[in-house]
N, C-alpha and C positions, 0 to 999 in steps of 0.2 A: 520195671519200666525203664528204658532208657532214657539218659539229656535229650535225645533228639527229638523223642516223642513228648517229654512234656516241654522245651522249648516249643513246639508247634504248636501243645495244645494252648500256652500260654500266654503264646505274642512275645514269646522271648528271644534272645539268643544261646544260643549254647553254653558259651561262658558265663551267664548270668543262673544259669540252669548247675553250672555242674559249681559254678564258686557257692552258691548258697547249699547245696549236697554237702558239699564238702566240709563245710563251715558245721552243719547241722551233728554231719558222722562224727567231726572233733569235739565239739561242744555243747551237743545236744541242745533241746529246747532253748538254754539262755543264747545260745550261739545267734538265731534267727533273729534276735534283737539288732538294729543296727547300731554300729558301732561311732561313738563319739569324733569328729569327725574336728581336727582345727580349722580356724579360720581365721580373718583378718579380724584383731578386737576390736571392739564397738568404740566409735570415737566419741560418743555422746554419750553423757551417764545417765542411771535413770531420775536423779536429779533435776538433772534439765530438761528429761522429756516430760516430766511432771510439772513442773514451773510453766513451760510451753504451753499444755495442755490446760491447765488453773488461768493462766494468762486468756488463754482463747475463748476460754468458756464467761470467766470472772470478770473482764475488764472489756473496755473500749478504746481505742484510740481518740488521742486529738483531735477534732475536728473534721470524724467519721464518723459513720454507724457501724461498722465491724472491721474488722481486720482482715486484712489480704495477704497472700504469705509473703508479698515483701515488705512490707511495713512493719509486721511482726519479726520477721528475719531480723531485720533492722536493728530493731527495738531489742533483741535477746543475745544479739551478736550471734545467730544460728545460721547456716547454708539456706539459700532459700530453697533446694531441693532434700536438705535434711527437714523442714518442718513441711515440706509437699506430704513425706514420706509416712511423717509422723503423723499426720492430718488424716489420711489416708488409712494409717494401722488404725487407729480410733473414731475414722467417721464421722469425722469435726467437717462440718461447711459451713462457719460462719456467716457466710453470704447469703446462706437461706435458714433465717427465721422461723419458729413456728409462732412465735408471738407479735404484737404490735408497738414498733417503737416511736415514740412520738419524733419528731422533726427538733432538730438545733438551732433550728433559723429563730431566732430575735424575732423575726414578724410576724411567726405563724399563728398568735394566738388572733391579730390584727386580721391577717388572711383568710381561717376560719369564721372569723364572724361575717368579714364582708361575702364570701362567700354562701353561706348559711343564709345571709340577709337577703342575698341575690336570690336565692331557692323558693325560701316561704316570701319574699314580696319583688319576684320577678318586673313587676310596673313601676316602680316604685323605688329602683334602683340604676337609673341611669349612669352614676357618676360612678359604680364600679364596674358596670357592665362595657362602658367607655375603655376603662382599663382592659381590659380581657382581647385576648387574640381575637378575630374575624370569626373562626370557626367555633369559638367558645360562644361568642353571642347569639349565633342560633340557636344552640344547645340551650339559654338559659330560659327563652320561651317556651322551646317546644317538651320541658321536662318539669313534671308535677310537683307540686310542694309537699303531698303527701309522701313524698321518696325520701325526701332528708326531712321528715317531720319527727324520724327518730335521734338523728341528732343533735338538735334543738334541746329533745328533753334530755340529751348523758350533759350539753352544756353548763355552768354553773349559774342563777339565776341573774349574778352579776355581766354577762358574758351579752 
């Protein structure tokens, strides 16, 4: 069989048909291996793509819930298209959680109850309902106590 017939049958070119022939006749089977090819060397060790990685998974930022790749950059003195890259080989999205992390804010355990308090005694709570947007105070009527009467009970009994 000729290059040109298994070029055609292949979706190949010619050249790529008769260089790997050729390659195969001089060096049989190992020949068809390809061959080690240089490149530009890697500027980041694997050192640092593991610190990176440990970092993204292990730690949080300051006065965030996760890390975004420039903040992280920041913080590791990396490119912030070299930790995109690195983010990307490993499937890292910080940003989406599969767990629940509770709130930072100083007042949330305060906000949780007046809220909770607003659910199970909606009559009975004017002075937080006062607080709440326009469109939240309709909502606090027209929504059953038996909805957040489950988290009432994860609350602690001091709460």
């Amino acid at each position: 069989m000729n290059n040109t017939c298994i070029a055609t049958a292949l979706g190949a070119s010619n050249f790529t048909v008769s260089h790997w022939r050729n390659r195969y006749i001089r060096e049989g089977q190992e020949g068809l291996h390809d061959e080690f090819r240089s490149s530009r060397p890697r500027s980041v060790s694997d050192e640092a793509i593991a610190m990176l990685v440990n970092k993204t998974l292990q730690s949080q930022p300051e006065g965030a819930t996760n890390w975004t790749i420039r903040s992280i950059a920041s913080k590791t003195g990396l490119e912030k298209s070299t930790v995109h890259r690195i983010w990307q080989a490993f499937g890292l999205q910080p940003h989406k959680q599969r767990s629940f992390k509770l709130s930072t804010d100083p007042l949330f355990v305060e906000k949780v109850r007046d809220i909770v308090g607003l659910y199970l005694n909606p009559d009975g709570s004017d002075h937080i309902r006062n607080r709440l947007p326009g469109q939240c105070r309709g909502q606090c009527y027209q929504r059953p106590a038996k909805s957040i009467a489950g988290i009432a009970l994860l609350l602690p009994a001091s709460f």
